[in-house]
PDB file of N, CA, C and O in Angstrom:
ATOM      1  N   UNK A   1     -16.373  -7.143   2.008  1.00  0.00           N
ATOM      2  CA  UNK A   1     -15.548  -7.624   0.927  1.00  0.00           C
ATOM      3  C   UNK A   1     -14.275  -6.790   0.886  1.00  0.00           C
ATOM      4  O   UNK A   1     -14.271  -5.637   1.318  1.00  0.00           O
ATOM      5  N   UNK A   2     -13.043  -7.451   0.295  1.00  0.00           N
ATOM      6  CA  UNK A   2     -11.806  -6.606   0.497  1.00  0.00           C
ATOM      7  C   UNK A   2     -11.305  -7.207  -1.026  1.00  0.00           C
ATOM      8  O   UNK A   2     -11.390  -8.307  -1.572  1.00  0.00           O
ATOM      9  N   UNK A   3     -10.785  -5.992  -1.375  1.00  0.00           N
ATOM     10  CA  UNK A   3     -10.003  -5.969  -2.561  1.00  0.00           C
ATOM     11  C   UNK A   3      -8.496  -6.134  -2.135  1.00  0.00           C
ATOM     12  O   UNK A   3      -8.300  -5.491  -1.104  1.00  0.00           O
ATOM     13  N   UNK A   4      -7.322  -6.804  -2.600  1.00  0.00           N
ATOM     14  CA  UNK A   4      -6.289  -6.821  -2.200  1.00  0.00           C
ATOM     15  C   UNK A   4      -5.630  -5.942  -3.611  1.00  0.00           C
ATOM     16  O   UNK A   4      -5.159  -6.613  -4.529  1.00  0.00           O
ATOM     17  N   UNK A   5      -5.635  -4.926  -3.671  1.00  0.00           N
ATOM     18  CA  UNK A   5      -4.869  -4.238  -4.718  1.00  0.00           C
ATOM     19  C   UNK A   5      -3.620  -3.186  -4.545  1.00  0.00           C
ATOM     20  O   UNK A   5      -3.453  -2.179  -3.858  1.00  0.00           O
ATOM     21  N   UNK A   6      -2.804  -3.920  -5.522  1.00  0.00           N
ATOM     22  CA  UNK A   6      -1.732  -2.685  -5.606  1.00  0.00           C
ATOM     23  C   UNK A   6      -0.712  -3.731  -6.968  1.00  0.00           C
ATOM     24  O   UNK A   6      -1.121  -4.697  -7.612  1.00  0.00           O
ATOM     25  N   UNK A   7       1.012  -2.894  -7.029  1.00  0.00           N
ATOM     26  CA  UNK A   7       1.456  -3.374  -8.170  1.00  0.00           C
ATOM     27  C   UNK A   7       1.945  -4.498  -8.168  1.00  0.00           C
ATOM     28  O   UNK A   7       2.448  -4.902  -9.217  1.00  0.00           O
ATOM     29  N   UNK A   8       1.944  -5.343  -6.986  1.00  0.00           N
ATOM     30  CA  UNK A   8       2.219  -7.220  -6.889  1.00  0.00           C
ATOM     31  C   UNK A   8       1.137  -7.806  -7.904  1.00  0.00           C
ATOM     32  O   UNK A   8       1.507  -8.591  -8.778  1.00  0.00           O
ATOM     33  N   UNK A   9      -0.224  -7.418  -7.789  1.00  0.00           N
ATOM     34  CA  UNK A   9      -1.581  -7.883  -8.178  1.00  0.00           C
ATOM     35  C   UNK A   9      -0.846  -8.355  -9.993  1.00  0.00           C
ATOM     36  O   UNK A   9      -0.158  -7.606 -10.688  1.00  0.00           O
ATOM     37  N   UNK A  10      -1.223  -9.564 -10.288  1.00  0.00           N
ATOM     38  CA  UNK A  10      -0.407  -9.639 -11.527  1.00  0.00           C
ATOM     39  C   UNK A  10      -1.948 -10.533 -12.796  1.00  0.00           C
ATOM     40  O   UNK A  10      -1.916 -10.872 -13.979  1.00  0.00           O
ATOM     41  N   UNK A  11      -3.026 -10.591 -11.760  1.00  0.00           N
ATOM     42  CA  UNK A  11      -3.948 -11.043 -12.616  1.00  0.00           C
ATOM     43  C   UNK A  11      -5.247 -11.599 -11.597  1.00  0.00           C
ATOM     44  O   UNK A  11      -5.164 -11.755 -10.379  1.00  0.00           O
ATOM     45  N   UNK A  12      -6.287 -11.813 -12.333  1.00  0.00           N
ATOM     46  CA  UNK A  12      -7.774 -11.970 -11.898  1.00  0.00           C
ATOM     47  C   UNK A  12      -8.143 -13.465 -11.949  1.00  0.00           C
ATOM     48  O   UNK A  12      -8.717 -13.855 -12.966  1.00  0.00           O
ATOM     49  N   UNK A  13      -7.869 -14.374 -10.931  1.00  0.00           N
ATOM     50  CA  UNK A  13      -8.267 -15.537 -10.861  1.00  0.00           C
ATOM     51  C   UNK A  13      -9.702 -15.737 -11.651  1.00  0.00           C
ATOM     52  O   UNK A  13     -10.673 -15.126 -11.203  1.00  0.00           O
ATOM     53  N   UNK A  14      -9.873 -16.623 -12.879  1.00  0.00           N
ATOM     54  CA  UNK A  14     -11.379 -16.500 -13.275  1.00  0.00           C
ATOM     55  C   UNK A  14     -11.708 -15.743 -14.558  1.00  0.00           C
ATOM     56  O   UNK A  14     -12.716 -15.855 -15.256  1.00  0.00           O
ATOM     57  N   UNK A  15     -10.720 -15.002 -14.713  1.00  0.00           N
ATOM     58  CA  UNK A  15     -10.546 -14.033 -16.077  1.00  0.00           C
ATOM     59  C   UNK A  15      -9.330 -14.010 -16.967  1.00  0.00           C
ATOM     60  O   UNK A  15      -8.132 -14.028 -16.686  1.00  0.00           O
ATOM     61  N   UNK A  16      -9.974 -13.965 -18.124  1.00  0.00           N
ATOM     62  CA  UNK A  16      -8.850 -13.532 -19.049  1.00  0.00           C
ATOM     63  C   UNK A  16      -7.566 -12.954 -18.724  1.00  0.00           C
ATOM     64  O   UNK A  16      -7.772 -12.096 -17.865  1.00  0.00           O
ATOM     65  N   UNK A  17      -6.145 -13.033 -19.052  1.00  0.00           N
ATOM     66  CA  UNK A  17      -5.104 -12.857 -18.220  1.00  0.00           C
ATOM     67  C   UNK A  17      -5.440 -11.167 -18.847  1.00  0.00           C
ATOM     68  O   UNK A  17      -5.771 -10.277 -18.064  1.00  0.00           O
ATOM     69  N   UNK A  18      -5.298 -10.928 -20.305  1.00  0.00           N
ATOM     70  CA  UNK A  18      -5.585  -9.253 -20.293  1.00  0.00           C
ATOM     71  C   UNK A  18      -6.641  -8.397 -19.847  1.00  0.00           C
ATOM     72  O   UNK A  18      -6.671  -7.232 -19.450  1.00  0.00           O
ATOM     73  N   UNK A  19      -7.591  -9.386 -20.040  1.00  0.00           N
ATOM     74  CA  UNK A  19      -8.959  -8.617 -19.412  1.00  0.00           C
ATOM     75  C   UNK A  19      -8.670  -8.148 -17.941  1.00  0.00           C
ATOM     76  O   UNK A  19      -9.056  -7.035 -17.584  1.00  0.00           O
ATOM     77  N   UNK A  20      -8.066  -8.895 -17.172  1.00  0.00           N
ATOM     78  CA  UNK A  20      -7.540  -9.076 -15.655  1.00  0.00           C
ATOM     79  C   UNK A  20      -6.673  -7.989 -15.745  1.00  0.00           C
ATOM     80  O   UNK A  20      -6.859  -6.990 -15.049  1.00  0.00           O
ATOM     81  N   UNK A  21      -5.778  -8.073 -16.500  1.00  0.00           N
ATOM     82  CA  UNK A  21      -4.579  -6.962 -16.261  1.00  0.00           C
ATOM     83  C   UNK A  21      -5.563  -5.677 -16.473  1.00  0.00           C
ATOM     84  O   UNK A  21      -5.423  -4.780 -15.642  1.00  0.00           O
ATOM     85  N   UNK A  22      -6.462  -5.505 -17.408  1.00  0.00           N
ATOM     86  CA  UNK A  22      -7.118  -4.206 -17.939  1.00  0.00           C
ATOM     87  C   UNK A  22      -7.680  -3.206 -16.771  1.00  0.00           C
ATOM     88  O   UNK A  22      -7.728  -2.041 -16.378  1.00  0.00           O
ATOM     89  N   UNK A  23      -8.014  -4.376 -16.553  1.00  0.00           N
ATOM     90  CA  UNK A  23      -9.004  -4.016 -14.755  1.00  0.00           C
ATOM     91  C   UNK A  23      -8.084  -3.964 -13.744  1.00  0.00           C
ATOM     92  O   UNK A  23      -8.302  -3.226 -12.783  1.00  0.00           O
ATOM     93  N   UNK A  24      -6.937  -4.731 -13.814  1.00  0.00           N
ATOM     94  CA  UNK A  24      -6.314  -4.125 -12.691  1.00  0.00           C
ATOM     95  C   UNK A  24      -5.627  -3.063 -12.865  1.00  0.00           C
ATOM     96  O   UNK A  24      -5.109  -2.615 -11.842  1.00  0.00           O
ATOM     97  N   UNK A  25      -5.382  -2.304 -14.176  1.00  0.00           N
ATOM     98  CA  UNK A  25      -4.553  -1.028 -14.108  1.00  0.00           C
ATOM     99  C   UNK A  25      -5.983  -0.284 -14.213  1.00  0.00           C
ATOM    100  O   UNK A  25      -5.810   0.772 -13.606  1.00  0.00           O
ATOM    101  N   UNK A  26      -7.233  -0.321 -14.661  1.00  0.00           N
ATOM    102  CA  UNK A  26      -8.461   0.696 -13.780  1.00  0.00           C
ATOM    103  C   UNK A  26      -8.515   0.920 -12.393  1.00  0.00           C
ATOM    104  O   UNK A  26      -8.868   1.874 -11.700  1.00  0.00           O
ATOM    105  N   UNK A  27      -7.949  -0.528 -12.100  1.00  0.00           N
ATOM    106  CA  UNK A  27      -8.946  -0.033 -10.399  1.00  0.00           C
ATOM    107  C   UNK A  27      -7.327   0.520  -9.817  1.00  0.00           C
ATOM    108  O   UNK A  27      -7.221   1.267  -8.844  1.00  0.00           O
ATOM    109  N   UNK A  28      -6.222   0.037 -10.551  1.00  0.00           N
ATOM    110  CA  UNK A  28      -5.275   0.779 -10.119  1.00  0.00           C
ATOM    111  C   UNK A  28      -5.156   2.554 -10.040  1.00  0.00           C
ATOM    112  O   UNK A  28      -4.763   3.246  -9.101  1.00  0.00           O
ATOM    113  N   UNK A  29      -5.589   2.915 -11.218  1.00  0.00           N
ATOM    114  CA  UNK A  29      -5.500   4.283 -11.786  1.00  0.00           C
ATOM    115  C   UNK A  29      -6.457   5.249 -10.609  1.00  0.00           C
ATOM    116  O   UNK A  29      -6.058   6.281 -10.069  1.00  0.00           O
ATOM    117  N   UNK A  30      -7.940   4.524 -10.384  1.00  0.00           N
ATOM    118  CA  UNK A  30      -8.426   4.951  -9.772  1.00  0.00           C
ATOM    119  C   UNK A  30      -8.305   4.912  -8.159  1.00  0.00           C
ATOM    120  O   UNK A  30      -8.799   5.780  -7.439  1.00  0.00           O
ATOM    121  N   UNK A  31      -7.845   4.197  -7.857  1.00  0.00           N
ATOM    122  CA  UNK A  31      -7.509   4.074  -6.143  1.00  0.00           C
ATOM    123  C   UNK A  31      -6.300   4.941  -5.992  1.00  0.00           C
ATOM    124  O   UNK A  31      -6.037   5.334  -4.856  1.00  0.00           O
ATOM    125  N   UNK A  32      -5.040   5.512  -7.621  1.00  0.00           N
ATOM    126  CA  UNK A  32      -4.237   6.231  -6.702  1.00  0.00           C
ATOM    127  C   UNK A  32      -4.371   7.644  -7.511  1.00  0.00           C
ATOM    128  O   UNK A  32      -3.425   8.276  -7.982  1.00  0.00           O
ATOM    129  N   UNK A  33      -5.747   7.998  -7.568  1.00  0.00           N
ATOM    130  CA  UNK A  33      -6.021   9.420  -7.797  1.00  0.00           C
ATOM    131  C   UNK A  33      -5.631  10.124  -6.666  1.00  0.00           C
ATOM    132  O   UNK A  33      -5.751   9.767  -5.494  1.00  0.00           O
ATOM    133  N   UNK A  34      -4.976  11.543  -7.270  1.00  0.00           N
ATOM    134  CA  UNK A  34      -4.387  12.638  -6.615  1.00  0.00           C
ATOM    135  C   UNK A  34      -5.080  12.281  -5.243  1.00  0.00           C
ATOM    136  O   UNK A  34      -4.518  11.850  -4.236  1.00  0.00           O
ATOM    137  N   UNK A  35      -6.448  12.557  -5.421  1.00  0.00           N
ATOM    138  CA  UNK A  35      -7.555  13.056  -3.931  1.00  0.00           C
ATOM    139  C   UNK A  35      -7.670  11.753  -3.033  1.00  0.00           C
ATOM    140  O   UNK A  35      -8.163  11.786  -1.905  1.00  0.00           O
ATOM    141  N   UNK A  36      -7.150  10.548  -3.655  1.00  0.00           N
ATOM    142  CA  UNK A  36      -7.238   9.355  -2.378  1.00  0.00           C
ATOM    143  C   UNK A  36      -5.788   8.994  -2.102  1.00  0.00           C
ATOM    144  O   UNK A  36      -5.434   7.824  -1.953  1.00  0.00           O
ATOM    145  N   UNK A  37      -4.766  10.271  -2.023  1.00  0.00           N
ATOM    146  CA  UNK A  37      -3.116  10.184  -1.929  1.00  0.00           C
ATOM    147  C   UNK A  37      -2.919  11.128  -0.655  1.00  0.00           C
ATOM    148  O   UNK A  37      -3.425  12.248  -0.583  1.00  0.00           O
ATOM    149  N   UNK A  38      -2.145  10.565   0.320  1.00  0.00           N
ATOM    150  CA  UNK A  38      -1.501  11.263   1.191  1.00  0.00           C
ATOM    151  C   UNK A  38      -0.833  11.099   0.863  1.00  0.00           C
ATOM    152  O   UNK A  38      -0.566  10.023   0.329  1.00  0.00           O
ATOM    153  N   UNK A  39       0.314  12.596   1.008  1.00  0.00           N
ATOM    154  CA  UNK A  39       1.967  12.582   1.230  1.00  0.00           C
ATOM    155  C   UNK A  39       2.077  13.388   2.447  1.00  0.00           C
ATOM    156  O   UNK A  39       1.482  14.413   2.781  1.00  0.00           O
ATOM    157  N   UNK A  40       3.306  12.431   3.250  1.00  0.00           N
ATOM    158  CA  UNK A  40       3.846  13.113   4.595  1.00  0.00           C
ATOM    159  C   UNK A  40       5.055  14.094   3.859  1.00  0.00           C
ATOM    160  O   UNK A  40       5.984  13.881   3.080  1.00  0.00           O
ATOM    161  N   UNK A  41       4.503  15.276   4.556  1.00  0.00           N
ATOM    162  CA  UNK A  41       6.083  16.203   4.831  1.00  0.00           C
ATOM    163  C   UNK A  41       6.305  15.941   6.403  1.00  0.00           C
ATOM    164  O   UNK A  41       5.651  16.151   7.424  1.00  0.00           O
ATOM    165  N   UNK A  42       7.735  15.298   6.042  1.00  0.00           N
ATOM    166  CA  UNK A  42       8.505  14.808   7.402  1.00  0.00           C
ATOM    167  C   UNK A  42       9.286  16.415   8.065  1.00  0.00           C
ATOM    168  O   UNK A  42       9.785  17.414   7.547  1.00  0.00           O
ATOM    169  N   UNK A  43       8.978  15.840   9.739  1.00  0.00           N
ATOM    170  CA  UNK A  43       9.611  17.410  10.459  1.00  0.00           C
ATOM    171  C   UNK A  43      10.087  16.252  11.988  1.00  0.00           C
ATOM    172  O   UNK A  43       9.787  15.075  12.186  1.00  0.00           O
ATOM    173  N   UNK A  44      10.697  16.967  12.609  1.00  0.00           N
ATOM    174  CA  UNK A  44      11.436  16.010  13.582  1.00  0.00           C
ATOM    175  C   UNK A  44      10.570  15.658  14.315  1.00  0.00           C
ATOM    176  O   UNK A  44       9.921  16.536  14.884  1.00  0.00           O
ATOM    177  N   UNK A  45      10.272  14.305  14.547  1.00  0.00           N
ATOM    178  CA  UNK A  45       9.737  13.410  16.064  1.00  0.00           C
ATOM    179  C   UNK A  45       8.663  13.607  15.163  1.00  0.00           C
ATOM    180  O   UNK A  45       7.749  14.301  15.611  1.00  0.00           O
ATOM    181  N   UNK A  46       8.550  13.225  14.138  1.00  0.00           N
ATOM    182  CA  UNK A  46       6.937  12.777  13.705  1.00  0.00           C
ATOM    183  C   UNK A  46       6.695  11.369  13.715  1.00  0.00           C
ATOM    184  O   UNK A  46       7.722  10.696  13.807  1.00  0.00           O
ATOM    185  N   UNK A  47       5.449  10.640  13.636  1.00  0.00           N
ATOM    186  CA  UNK A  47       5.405   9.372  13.639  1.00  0.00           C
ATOM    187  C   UNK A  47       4.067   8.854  12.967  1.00  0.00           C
ATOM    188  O   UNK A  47       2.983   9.084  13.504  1.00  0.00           O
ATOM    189  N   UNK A  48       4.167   8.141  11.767  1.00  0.00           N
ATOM    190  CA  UNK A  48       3.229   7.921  10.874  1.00  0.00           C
ATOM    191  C   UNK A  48       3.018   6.341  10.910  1.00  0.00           C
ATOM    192  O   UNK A  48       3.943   5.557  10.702  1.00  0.00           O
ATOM    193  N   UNK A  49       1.975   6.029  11.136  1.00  0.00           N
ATOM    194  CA  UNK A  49       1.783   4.734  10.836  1.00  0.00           C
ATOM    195  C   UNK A  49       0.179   4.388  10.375  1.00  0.00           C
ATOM    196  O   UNK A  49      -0.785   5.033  10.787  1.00  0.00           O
ATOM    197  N   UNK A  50       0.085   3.125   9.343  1.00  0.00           N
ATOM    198  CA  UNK A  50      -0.672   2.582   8.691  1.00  0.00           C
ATOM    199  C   UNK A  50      -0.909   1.199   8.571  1.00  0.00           C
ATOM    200  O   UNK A  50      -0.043   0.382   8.882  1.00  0.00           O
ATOM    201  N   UNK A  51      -1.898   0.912   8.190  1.00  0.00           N
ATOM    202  CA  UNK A  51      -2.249  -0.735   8.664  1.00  0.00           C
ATOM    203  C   UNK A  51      -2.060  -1.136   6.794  1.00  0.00           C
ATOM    204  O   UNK A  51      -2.781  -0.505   6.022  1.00  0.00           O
ATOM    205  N   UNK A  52      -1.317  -1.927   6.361  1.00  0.00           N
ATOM    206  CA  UNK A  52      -0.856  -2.604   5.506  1.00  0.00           C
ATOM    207  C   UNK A  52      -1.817  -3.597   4.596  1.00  0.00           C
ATOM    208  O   UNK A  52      -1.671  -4.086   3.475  1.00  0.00           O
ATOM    209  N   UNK A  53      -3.051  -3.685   5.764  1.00  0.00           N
ATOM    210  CA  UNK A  53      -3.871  -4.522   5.116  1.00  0.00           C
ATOM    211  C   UNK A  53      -4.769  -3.626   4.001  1.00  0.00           C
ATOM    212  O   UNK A  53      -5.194  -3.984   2.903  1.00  0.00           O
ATOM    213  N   UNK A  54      -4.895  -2.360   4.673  1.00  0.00           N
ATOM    214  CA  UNK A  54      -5.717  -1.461   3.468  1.00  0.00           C
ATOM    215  C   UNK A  54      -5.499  -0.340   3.229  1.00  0.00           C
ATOM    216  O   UNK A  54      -6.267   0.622   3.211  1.00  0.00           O
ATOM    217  N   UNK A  55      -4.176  -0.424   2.984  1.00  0.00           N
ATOM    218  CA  UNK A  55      -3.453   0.612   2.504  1.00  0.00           C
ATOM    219  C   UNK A  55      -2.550   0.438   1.307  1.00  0.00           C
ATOM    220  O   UNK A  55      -1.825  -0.549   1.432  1.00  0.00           O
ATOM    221  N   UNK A  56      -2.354   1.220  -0.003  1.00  0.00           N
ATOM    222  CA  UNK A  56      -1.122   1.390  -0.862  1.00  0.00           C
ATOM    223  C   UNK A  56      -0.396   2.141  -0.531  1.00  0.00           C
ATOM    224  O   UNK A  56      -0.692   3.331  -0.639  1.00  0.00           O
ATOM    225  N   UNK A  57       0.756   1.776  -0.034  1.00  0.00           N
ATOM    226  CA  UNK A  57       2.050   2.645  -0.020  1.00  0.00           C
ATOM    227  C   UNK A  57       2.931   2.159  -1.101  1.00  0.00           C
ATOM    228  O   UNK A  57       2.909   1.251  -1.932  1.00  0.00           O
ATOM    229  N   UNK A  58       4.039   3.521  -0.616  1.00  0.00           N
ATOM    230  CA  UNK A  58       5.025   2.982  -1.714  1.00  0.00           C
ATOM    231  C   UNK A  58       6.215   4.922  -1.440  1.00  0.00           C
ATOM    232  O   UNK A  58       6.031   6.117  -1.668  1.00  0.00           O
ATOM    233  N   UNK A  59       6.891   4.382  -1.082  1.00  0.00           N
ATOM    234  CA  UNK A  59       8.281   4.989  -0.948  1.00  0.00           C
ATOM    235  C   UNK A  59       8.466   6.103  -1.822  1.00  0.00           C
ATOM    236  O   UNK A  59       8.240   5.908  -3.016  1.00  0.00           O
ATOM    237  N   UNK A  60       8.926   7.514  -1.354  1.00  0.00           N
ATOM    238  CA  UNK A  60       9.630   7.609  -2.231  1.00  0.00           C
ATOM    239  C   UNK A  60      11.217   8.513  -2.166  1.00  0.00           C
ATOM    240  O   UNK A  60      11.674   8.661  -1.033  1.00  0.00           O
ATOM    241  N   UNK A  61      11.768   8.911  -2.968  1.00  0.00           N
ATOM    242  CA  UNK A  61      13.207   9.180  -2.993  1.00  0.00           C
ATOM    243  C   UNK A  61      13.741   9.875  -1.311  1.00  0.00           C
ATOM    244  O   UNK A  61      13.010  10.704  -0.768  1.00  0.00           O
ATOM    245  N   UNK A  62      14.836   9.496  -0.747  1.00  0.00           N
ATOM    246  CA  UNK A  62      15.569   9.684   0.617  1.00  0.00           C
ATOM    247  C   UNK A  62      16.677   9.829   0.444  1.00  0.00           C
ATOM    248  O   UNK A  62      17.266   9.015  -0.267  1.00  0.00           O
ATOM    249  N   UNK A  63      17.215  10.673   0.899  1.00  0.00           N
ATOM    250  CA  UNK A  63      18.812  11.010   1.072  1.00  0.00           C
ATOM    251  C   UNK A  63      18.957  10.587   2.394  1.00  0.00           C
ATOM    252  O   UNK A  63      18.851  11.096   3.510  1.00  0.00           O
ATOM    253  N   UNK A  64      19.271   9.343   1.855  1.00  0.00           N
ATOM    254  CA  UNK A  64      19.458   8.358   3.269  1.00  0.00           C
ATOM    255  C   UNK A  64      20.613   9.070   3.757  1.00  0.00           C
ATOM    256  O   UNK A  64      20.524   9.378   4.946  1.00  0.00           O
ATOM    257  N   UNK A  65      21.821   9.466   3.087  1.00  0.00           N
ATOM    258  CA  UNK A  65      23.133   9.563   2.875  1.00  0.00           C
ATOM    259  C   UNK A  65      23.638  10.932   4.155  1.00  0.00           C
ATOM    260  O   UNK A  65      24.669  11.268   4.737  1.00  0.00           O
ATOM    261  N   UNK A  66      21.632  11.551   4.072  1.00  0.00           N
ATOM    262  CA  UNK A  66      21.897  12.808   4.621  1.00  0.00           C
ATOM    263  C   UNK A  66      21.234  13.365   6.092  1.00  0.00           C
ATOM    264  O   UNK A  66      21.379  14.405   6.735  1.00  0.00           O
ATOM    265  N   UNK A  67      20.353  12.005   6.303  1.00  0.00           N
ATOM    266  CA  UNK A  67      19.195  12.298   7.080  1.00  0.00           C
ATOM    267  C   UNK A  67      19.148  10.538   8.252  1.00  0.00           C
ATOM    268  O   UNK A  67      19.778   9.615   7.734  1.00  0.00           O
ATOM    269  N   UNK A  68      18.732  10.334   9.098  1.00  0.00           N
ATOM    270  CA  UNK A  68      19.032   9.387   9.526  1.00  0.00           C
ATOM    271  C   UNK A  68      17.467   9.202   9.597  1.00  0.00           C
ATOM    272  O   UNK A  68      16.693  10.155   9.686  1.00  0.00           O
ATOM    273  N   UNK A  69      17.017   7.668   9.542  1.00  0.00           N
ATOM    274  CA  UNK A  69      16.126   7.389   9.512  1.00  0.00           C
ATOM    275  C   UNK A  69      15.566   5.892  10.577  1.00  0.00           C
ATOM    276  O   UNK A  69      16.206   4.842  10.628  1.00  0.00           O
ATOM    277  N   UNK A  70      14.565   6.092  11.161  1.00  0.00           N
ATOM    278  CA  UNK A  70      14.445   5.090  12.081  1.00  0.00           C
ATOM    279  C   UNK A  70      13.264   4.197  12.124  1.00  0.00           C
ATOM    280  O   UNK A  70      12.462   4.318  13.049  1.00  0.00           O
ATOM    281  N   UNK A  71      13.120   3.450  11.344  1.00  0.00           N
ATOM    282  CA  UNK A  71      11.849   2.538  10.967  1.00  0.00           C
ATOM    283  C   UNK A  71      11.389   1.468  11.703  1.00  0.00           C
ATOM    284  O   UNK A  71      12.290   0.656  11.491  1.00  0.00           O
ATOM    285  N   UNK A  72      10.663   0.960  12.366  1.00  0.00           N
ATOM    286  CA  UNK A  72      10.267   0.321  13.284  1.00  0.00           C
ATOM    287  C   UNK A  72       8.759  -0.757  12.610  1.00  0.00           C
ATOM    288  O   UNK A  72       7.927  -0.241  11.863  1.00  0.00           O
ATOM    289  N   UNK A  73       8.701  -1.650  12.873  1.00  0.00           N
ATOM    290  CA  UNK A  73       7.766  -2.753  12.255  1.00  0.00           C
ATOM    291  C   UNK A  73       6.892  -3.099  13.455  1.00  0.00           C
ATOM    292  O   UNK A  73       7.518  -3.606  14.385  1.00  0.00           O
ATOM    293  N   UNK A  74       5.339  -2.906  13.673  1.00  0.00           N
ATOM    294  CA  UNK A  74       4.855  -3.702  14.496  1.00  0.00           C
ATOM    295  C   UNK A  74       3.631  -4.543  13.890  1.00  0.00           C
ATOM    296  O   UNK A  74       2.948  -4.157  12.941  1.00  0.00           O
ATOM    297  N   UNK A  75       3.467  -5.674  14.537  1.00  0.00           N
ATOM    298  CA  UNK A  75       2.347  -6.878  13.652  1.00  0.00           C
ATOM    299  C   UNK A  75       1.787  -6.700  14.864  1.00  0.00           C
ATOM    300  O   UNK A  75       2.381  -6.848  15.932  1.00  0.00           O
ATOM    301  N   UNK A  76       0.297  -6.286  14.684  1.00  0.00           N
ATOM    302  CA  UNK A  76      -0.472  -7.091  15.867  1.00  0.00           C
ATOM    303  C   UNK A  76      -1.447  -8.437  14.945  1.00  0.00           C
ATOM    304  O   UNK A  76      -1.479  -8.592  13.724  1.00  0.00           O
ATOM    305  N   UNK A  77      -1.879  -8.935  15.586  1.00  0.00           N
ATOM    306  CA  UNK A  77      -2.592 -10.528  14.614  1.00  0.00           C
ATOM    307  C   UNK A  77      -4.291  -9.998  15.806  1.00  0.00           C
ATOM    308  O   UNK A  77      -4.367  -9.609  16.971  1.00  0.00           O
ATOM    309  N   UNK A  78      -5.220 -10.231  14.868  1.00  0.00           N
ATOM    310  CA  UNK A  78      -6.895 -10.323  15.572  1.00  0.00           C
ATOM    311  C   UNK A  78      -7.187 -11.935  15.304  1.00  0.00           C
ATOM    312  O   UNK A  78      -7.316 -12.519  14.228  1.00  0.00           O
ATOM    313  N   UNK A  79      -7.248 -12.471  16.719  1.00  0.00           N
ATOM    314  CA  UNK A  79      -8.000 -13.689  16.233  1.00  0.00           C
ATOM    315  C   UNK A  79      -8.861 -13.847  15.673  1.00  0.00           C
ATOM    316  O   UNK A  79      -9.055 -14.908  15.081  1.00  0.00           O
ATOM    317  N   UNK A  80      -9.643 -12.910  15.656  1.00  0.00           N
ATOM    318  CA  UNK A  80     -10.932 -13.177  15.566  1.00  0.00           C
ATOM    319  C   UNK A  80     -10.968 -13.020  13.395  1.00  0.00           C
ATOM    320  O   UNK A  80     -11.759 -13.572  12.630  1.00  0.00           O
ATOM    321  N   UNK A  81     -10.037 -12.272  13.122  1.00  0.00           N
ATOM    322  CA  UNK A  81     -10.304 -12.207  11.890  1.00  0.00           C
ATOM    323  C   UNK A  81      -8.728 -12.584  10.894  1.00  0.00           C
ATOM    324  O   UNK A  81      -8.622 -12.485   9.671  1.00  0.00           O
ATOM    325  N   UNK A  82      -7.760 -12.977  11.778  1.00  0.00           N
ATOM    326  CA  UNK A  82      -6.291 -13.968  10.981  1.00  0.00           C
ATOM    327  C   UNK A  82      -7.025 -15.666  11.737  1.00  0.00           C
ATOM    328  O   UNK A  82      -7.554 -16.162  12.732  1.00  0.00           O
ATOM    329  N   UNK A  83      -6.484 -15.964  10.215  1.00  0.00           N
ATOM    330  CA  UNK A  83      -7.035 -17.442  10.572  1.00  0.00           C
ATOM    331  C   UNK A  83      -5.334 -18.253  11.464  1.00  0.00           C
ATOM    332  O   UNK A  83      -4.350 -17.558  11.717  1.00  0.00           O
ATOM    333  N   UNK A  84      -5.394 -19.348  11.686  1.00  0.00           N
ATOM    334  CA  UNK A  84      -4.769 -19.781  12.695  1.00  0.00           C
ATOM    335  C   UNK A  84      -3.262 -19.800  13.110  1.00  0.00           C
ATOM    336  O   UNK A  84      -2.923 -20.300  14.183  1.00  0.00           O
TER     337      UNK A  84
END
């Protein structure tokens, strides 16, 4: 079973729209406790990557202005488990 959670999640198909929201800022609160949080400290030629499907990310502040940054996107697709 897979939970799709993070701050898009806007309600619980099947439930009350507040009851839904209630639960989704629990299971929110609890999935981004301190101890289930990585933070990268960035150092040159590092390279971090994560699979999107079960992961919360989320950005934070860059001095773009000061630092050059090089972001790269790759999709792989599993047949066996993306439908067609």
């Amino acid at each position: 079973m897979t939970l799709y959670l993070a701050s898009h999640a806007t309600h619980i198909v099947g439930m009350d729209v507040a009851e839904g929201k209630a639960l989704l800022a629990e299971l929110i609160a609890f999935a981004t406790q301190e101890r289930f949080v990585y933070r990268h400290k960035w150092r040159p030629h590092d390279l971090v990557i994560w699979d999107n499907r079960c992961t919360m990310h989320r950005a934070t502040p860059f001095a773009d202005t000061r630092y050059q940054r090089d972001m790269r996107r790759a999709t792989v697709r599993d047949p066996e488990t993306t439908p067609g």
